[in-house]
C-alpha positions as CSV (number, residue, x, y, z in Angstrom):
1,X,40.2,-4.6,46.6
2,X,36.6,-4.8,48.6
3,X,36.6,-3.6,52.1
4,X,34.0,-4.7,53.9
5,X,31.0,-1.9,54.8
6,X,29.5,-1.7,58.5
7,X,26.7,-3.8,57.9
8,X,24.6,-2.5,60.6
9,X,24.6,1.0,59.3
10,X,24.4,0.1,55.6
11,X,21.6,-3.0,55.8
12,X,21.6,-6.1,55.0
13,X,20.0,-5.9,51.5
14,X,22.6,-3.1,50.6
15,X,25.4,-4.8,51.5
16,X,24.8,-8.2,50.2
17,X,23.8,-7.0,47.2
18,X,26.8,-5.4,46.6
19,X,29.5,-7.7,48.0
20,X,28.0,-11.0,46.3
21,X,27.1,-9.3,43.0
22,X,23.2,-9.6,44.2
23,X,20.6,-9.4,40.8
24,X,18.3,-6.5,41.1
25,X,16.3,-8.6,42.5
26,X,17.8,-8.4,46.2
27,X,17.1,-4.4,46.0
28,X,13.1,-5.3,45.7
29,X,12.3,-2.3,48.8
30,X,12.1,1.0,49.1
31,X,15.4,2.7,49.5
32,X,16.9,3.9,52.9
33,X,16.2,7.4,54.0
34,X,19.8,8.3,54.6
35,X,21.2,6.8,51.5
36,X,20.9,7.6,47.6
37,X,21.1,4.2,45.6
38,X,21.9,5.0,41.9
39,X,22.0,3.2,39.0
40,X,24.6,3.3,36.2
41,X,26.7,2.3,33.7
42,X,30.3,2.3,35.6
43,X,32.4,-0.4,34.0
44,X,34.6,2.7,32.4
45,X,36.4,2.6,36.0
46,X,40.5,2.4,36.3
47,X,40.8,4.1,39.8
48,X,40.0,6.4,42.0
49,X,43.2,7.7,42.6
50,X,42.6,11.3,41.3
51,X,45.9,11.4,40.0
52,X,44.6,8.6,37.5
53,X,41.0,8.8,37.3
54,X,40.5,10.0,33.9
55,X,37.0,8.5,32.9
56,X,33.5,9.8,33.5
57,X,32.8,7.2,36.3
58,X,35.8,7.4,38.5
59,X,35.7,11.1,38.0
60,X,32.1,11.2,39.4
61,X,33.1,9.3,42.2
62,X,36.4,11.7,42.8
63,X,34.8,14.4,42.8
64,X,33.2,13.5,45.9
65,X,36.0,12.0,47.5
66,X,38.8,15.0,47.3
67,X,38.8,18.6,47.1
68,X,41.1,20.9,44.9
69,X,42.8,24.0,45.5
70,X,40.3,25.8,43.6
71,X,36.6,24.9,43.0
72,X,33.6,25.0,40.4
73,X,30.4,25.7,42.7
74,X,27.8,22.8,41.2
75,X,25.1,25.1,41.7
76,X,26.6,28.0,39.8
77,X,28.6,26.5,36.2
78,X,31.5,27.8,35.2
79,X,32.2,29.8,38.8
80,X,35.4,29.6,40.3
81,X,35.6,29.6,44.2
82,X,38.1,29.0,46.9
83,X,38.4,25.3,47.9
84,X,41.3,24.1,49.7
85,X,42.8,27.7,49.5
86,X,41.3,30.1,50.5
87,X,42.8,32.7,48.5
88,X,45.3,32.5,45.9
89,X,47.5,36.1,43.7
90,X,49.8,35.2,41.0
91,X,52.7,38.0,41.1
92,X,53.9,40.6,38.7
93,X,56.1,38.3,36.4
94,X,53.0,36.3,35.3
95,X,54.6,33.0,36.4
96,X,54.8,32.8,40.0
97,X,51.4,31.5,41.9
98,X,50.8,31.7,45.7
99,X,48.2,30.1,47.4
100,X,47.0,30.2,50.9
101,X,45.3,27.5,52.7
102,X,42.3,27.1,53.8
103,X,42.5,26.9,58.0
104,X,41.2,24.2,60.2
105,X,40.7,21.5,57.5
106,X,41.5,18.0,57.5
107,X,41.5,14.8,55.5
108,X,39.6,12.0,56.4
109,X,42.2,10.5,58.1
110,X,42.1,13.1,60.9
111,X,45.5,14.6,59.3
112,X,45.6,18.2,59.1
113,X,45.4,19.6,55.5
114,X,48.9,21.6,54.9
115,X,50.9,23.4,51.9
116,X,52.4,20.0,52.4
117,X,50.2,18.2,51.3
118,X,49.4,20.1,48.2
119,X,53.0,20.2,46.9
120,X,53.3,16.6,47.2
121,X,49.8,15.7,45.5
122,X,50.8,17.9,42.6
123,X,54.5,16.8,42.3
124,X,53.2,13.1,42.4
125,X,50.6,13.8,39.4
126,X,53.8,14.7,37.5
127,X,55.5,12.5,39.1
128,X,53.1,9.8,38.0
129,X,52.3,11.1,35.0
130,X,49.2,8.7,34.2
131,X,46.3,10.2,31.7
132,X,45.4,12.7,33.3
133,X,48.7,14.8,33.6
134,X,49.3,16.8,31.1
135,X,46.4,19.0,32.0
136,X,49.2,20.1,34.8
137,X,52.4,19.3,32.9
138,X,51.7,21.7,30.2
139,X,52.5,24.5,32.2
140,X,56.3,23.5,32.5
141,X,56.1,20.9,35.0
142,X,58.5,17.8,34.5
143,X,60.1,15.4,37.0
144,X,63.6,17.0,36.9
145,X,62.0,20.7,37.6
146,X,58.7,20.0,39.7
147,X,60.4,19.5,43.2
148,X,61.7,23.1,42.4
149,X,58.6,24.6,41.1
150,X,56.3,23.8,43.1
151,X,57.1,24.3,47.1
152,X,56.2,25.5,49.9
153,X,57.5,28.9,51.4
154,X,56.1,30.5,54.8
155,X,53.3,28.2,54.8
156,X,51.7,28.9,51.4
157,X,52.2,26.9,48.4
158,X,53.8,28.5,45.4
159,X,53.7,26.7,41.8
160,X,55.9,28.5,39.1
161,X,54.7,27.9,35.4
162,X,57.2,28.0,32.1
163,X,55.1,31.3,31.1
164,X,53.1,34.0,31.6
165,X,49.5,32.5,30.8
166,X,45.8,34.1,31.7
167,X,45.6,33.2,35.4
168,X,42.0,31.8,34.7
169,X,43.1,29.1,32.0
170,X,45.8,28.0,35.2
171,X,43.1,27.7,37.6
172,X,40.2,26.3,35.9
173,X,43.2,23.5,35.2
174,X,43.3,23.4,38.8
175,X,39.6,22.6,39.7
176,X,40.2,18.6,37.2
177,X,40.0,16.0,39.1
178,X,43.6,16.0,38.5
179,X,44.3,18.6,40.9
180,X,42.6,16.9,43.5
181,X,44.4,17.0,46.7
182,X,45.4,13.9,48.9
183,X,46.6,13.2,52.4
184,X,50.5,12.9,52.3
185,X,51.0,11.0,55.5
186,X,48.4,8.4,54.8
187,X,49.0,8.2,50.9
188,X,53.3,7.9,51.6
189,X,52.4,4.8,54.3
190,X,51.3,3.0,51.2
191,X,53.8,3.4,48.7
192,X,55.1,0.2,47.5
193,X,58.0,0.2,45.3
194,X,57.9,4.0,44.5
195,X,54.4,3.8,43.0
196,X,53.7,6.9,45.4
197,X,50.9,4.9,46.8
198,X,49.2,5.0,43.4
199,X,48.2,0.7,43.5
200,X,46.4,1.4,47.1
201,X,44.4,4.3,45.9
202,X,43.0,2.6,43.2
203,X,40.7,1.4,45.4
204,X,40.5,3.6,48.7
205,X,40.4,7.4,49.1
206,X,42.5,9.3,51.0
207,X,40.9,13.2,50.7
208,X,39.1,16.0,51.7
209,X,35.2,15.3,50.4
210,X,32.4,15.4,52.1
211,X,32.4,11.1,51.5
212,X,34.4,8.6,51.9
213,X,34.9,5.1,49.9
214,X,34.2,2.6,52.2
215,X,33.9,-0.2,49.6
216,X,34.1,-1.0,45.7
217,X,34.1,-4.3,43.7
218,X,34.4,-3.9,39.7
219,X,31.6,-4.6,37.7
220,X,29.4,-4.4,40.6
221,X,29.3,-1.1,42.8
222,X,30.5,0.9,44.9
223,X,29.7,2.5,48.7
224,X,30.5,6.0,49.8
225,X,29.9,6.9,53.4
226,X,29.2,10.6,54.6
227,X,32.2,11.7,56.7
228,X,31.7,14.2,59.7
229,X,33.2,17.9,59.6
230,X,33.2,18.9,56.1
231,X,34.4,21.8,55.4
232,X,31.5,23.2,53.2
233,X,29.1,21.3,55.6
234,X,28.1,17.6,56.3
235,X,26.3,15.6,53.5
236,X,22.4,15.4,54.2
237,X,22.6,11.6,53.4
238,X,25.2,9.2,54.9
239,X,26.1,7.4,51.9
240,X,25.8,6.8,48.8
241,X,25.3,3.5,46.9
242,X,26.4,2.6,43.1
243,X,25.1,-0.3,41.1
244,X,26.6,-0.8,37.7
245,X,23.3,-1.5,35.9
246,X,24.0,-1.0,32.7
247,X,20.8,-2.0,30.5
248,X,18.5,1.0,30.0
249,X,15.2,-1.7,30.9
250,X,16.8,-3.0,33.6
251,X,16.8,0.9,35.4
252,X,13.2,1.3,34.0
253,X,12.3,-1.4,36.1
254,X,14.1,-0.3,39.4
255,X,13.0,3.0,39.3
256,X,9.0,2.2,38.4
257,X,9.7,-0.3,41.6
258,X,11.5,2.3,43.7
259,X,14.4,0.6,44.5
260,X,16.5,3.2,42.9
261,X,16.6,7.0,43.6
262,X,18.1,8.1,40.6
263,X,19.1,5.9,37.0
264,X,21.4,7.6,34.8
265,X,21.0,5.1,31.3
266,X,17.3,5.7,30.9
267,X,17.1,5.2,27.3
268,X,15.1,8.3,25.5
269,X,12.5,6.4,24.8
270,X,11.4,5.9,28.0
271,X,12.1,8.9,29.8
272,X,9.0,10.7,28.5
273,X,6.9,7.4,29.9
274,X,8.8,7.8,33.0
275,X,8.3,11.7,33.5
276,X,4.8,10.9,33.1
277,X,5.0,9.0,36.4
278,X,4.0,11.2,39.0
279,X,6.6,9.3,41.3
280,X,9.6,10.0,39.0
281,X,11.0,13.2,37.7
282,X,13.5,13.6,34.5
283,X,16.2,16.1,34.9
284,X,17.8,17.4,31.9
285,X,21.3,19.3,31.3
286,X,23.7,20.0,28.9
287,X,26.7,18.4,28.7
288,X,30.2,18.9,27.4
289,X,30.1,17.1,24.2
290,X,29.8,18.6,20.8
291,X,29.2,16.7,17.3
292,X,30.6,18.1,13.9
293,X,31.2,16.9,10.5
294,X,35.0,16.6,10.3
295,X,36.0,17.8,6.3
296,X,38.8,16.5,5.0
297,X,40.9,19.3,3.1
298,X,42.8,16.7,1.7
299,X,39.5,15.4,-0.3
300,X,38.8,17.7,-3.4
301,X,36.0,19.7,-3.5
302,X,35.7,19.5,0.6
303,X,38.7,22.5,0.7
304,X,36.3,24.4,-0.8
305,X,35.5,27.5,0.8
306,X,32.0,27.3,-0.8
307,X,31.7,23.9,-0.4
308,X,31.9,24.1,3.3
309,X,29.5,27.1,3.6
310,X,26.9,25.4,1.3
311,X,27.1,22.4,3.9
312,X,26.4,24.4,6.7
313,X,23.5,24.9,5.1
314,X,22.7,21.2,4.2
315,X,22.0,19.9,7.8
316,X,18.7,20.0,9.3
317,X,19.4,21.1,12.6
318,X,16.3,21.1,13.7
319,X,14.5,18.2,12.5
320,X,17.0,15.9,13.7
321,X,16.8,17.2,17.1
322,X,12.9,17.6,17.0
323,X,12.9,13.8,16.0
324,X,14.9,10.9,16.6
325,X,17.4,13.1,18.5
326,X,15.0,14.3,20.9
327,X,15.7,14.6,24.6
328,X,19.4,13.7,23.5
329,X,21.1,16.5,21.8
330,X,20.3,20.5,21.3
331,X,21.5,22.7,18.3
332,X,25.0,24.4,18.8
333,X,27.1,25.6,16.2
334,X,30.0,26.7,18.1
335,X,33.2,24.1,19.0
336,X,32.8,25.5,23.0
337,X,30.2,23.9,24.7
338,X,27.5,26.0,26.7
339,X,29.2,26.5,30.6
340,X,32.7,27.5,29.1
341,X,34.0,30.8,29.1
342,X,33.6,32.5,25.8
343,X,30.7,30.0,24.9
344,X,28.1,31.5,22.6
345,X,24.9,30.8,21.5
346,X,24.7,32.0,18.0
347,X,23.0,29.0,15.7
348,X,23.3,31.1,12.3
349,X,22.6,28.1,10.0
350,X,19.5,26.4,9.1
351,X,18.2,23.7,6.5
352,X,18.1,25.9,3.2
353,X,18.7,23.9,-0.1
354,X,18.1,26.4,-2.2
355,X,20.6,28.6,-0.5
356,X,23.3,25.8,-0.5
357,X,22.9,25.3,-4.3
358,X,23.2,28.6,-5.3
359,X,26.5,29.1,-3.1
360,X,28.0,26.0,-5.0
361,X,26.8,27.2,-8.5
362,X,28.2,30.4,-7.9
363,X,31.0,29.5,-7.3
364,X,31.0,26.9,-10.3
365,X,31.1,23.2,-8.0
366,X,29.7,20.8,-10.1
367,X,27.7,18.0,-8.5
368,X,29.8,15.5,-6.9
369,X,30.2,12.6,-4.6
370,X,31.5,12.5,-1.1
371,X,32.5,9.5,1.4
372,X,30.6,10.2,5.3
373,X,32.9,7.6,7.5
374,X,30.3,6.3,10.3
375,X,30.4,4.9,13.7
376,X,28.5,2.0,14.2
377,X,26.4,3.8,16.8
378,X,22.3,4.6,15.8
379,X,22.4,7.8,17.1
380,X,25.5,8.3,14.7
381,X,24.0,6.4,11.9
382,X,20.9,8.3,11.8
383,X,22.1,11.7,11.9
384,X,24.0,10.4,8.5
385,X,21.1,9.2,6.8
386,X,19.6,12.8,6.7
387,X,22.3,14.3,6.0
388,X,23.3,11.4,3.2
389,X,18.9,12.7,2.4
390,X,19.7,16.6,2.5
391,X,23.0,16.6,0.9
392,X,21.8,14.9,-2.0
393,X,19.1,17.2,-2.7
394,X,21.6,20.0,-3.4
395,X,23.4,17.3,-5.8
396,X,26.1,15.9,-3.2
397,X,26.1,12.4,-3.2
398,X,26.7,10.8,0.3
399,X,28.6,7.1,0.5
400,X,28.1,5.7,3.9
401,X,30.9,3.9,4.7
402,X,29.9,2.2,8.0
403,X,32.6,0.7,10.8
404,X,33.4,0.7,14.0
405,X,34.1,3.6,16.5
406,X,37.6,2.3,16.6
407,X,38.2,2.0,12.7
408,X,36.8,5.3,11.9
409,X,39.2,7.2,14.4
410,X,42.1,5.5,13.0
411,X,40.9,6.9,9.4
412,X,40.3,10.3,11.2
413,X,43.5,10.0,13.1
414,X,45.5,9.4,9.6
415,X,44.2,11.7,8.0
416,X,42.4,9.5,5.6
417,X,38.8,10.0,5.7
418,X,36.2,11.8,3.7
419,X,33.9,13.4,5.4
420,X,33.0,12.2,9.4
421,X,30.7,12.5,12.1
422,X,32.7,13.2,15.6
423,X,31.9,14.3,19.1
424,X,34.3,15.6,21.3
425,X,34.4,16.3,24.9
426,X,36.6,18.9,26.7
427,X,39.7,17.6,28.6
428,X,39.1,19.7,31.5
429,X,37.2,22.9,32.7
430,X,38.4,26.0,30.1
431,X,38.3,27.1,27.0
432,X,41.6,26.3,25.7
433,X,40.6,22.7,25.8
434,X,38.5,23.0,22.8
435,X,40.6,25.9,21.6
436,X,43.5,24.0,21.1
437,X,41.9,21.5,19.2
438,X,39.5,22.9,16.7
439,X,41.2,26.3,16.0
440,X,44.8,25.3,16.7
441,X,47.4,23.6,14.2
442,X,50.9,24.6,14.4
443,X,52.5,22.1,11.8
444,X,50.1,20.8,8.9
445,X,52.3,18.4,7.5
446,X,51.6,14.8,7.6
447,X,55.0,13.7,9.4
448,X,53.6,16.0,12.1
449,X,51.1,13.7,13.6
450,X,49.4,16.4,15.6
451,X,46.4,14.0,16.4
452,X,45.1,15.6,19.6
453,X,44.9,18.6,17.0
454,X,41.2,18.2,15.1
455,X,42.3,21.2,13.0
456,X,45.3,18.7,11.9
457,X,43.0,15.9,11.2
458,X,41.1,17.8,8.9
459,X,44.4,18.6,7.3
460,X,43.3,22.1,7.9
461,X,45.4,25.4,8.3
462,X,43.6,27.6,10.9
463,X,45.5,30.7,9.8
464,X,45.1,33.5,11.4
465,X,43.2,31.7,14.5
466,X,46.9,29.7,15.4
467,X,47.8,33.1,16.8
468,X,44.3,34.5,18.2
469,X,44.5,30.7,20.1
470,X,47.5,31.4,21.9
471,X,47.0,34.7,22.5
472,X,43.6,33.5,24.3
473,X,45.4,31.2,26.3
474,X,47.6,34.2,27.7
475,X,45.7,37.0,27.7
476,X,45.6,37.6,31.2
477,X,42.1,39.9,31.5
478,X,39.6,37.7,32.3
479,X,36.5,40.2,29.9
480,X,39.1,40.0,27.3
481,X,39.8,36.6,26.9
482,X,36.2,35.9,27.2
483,X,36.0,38.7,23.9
484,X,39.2,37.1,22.3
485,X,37.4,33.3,21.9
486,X,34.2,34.9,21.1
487,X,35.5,36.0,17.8
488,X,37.8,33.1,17.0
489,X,34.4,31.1,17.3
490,X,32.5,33.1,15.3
491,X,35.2,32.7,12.9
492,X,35.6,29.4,13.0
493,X,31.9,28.8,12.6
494,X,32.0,30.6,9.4
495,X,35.4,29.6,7.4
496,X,37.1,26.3,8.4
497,X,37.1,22.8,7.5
498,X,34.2,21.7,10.0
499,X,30.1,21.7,10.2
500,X,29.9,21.8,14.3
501,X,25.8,20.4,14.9
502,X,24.9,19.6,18.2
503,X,25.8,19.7,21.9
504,X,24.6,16.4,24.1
505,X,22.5,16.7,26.9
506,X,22.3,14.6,30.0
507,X,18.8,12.9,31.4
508,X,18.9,11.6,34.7
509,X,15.4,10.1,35.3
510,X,15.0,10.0,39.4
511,X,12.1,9.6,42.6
512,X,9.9,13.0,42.7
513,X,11.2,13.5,46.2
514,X,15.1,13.5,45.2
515,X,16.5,16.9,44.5
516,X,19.7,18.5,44.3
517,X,21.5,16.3,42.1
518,X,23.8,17.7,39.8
519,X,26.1,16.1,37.0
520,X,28.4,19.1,36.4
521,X,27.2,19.9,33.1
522,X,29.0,20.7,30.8
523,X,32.0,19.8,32.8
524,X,30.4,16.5,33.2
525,X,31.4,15.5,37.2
526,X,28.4,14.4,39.5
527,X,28.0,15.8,42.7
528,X,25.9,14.1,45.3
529,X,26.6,15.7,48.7
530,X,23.9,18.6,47.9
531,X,21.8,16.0,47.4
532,X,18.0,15.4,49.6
533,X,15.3,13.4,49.5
C-alpha cells in the first residue's frame, strides 16, 4: 500500500521521486536540511510489522518505528536500558518477570502506552508466530498457555517463562525487533479475519519511535516522518527518505553529486576514492557476521583432531584481510562476534606451514585431498583460492567445488559436504544465539535433523560444551555467564570441527557534515533519529 506524503513538507522532487519510481536522475539537488536521503539495497523487505520483520531492511526501518520493553543504547553496544519500562525484577523462583511501565508515553496515534498494550503485542507475536517468533516462544510461550503467561496485574506486566534462565539472555531477547511494542487499539481496528491486524502493518506503523512511516512502495522507497513528543526526545531531522538503489556505481554517483546523505552499497573499491573526497566521510563498524570453514566429521581425515589444528594454522588470516578483503572483513577467531557478551578478542592462529606440517606428521596424516564446497560469491571464492594455495603447501589438496549459495546450504544442511566456507549472523542480541549453534548439539544422529544446529551440520559432538551451553544460558549472574562463554569459546577455538576466520564489517560512505549515524553493529539495526547534519 502507498499513502500519499504531504507534499508541501516533503518537496516536490522527494515525493515524485518516490511515488512514480523517479531515476536518480529527479534527485539531481542538494538534499533538504531537515531530511536524510539514503541510499540502499532494500528489496529484502516483507513488512514492517515488527512482529514479522525479520530481514536487515525492515528491521532497520523498525527499529525506528517502535520501541521495546527494554533497549540497546546505539551509542553504547551491548548496554541494556529501560525503554518502555522503566524498570523491570524477575522474582525468586527464576520464572516470573514484572515490568513497570514507563509513565506519560504514547503511541503515535495519541493512545496512551499501557501494560495493555504490551501483553497483547507479545501474545500476538506468539500468536502469529511468523519468523521471528521463536526468539520469544522459546521461553515456553505457545498459543494455548500465552493468554495465561503473560498478563497484566496491578498495572504492570508480568511474563512467566517454562524455566529459570539468566535474566540477561530473557531481556536481550526482549530488545529484537520482535519485542517491539504496538498500539492495541489502533492495531485491533484493523484486524481482518483474525490476522491480528498483521496484513495492515505490513505497510503502516502503529508504535512508539521517534518516526513514523508515512509512505512505502516496494522496490522503490520508503518515507519516515519525525513525530512530536518522543519519549527520549524529538528527532533533529523531520524525516527520513529511502531509495532502493541497489548498484554500488549508481550510489558513487549520488553521493559525489550530493543528492544523497548517506549510501550504504559503496563497493570497497571505491570507498577509499570516496574517503579521499573532502565532502564525504567513510564510517566503518563491525558487524554481526562471522565466516568459518565448516569440517565435516563425517569426511575422513577432517575428524582428525590434528587435522583440524594443522588447519588452523593453514589460513592466512592476515593477508586476506590486508588484500582483497580489505575494508570488508577483520580477523576473529571466536564464533561470538565483537558487541556480544562474553565476546573475546584472542586471534591465537597465524599462517605457519611449517607448524601445520609437523602437527599432521606427528600425528602420522599422510597427505591427502579434501573437497572446499563454494558459494558463488567473489568475496567467497577468493578466500578459497588461498586457502586451496596455503593448504596445498602443507600437502592438502583443495577441490573447489563451485555452486550456488542455495546448493551449497542444502549440502551443508544434509550433512554432505567436505569442507565449506559459511558466515553466520546472530538471530538476535545475546550470546546464546551463537552458543546454541556452534557449541550446541544434543542428538548427533542423522534422523535428527538439527539443522539450525552448525555443530550438527558438521556431524560434530561438542561434548562437554552441550552442558557448559546450557548452563550459560541459565546461569543467572550476569560476570559469570560472561566467564562461563569465555571458556566454552576458547575451547571451541581450540578442539572442534570448525576454522572460525573473520568477522564482517560495515562501511557506510556519507556527506562530511552527517554525523550520528549508527548501524547497530554487531547487532546490525540502523538507527537514524540521533542523526545531524
Amino acid at each position: 500500500m502507498l499513502h500519499t506524503p504531504n507534499i508541501t513538507k516533503l518537496g516536490l522532487a522527494l515525493a515524485a521521486a518516490l511515488m512514480l519510481g523517479a531515476a536518480p536522475s529527479a534527485l539531481m539537488a542538494a538534499t533538504p536540511a531537515d531530511t536524510l536521503v539514503i541510499a540502499d539495497a532494500i528489496d529484502d523487505i516483507i513488512s514492517f510489522d515488527p512482529a514479522e520483520a525479520f530481514e536487515f531492511s525492515g528491521t532497520d526501518t523498525t527499529n525506528n518505528l517502535y520501541d521495546s520493553l527494554v533497549e540497546l543504547d546505539p551509542t553504547k553496544p551491548g548496554e541494556l536500558v529501560p525503554g518502555l519500562a522503566e524498570s523491570w525484577s524477575v522474582a525468586e523462583d527464576g520464572v516470573t518477570y514484572t515490568f513497570t511501565m514507563r509513565p506519560g508515553v504514547s503511541f503515535s496515534s495519541g493512545n496512551p502506552v499501557r501494560a495493555e498494550d504490551a501483553a497483547y503485542s507479545i501474545r500476538r507475536v506468539v500468536m502469529l508466530n511468523k519468523n521471528p517468533a521463536f526468539i520469544l516462544t522459546q521461553f515456553g510461550l505457545t498459543p494455548e498457555n500465552v493468554e495465561q503467561n503473560v498478563r497484566v496485574e496491578d498495572g504492570k506486566l508480568i511474563i512467566v517463562t517454562d524455566k529459570p534462565y539468566a535474566p540477561s539472555f530473557f531481556y536481550n531477547c526482549l530488545t529484537a525487533q520482535v519485542g517491539g511494542i504496538v498500539d492495541e487499539l489502533t492495531v485491533s481496528q484493523h484486524d481482518v479475519n483474525g490476522d491480528m491486524g498483521n496484513e495492515w502493518l505490513k505497510s503502516n506503523s502503529a508504535g512508539t519511535g521517534a518516526y513514523v512511516l508515512k509512505s512505502f512502495k516496494a522496490l522503490e522507497g520508503y518515507v519516515l516522518e519525525a513525530r512530536e513528543g518522543h519519549w527520549r526526545g524529538d528527532a533533529t531531522l523531520k524525516r527520513v527518505f529511502m531509495r532502493h538503489v541497489p548498484e554500488t556505481a549508481t550510489q558513487r554517483l549520488l553521493l559525489e553529486k550530493g543528492d544523497i546523505d548517506i549510501g550504504r552499497e559503496v563497493s570497497t573499491i571505491d570507498s577509499p576514492a570516496l574517503a579521499a573526497n573532502p565532502a564525504l566521510k567513510l564510517q566503518e563498524d563491525v558487524a554481526g557476521y562471522v565466516f568459518y570453514l565448516s569440517l565435516n566429521q563425517k569426511v575422513e581425515p577432517l575428524n582428525n583432531p590434528a587435522v583440524q589444528e594443522a588447519m588452523r594454522w593453514l589460513v592466512d588470516y592476515e593477508g586476506m584481510t590486508n588484500s582483497f578483503l580489505k575494508g570488508q572483513f577483520m580477523v576473529h577467531q571466536s564464533f561470538l562476534p565483537q558487541g556480544y557478551l562474553g565476546a573475546i578478542d584472542d586471534t591465537p592462529y597465524k599462517l605457519d606451514v611449517e607448524k601445520a606440517k609437523q602437527i599432521m606428521a606427528d600425528a602420522g596424516v599422510a597427505p591427502f585431498t579434501v573437497t572446499l564446497n563454494v558459494r558463488n560469491r567473489q568475496d567467497i571464492m577468493d578466500m578459497a583460492q588461498s586457502i586451496q594455495n596455503t593448504f596445498g603447501q602443507a600437502g592438502i589438496t583443495v577441490e573447489l567445488q563451485v555452486a550456488t549459495g542455495k546448493e551449497v546450504l542444502e549440502l551443508y544442511r544434509a550433512r554432505q559436504h567436505g569442507i565449506t566456507i559459511q558466515n553466520w549472523g546472530p538471530d538476535y542480541p545475546d550470546p546464546h544465539t551463537n552458543a546454541s549453534t556452534f557449541a550446541l548439539n544434543t542428538d548427533n544422529s542423522d534422523e535428527a535433523k538439527l539443522t539450525g544446529s552448525l555443530a550438527w551440520r558438521n556431524a560434530w559432538d561438542p561434548a562437554e560444551l552441550n552442558a557448559m551451553t546450557m548452563a550459560a544460558v541459565e546461569e543467572r549472574d550476569t560476570d559469570k555467564r560472561r566467564a562461563l562463554y569465555e571458556d566454552i569459546q576458547r575451547r571451541h577455538q581450540a578442539n572442534s570441527a570448525f576454522v572460525t576466520m573473520f568477522q564482517s564489517i560495515n562501511q557506510t560512505v556519507m556527506q562530511a557534515n552527517v554525523s550520528g549515524f549508527y548501524t547497530g553493529g554487531s547487532t546490525d539495526s540502523a538507527s537514524y533519529w540521533l542523526v545531524t547534519k
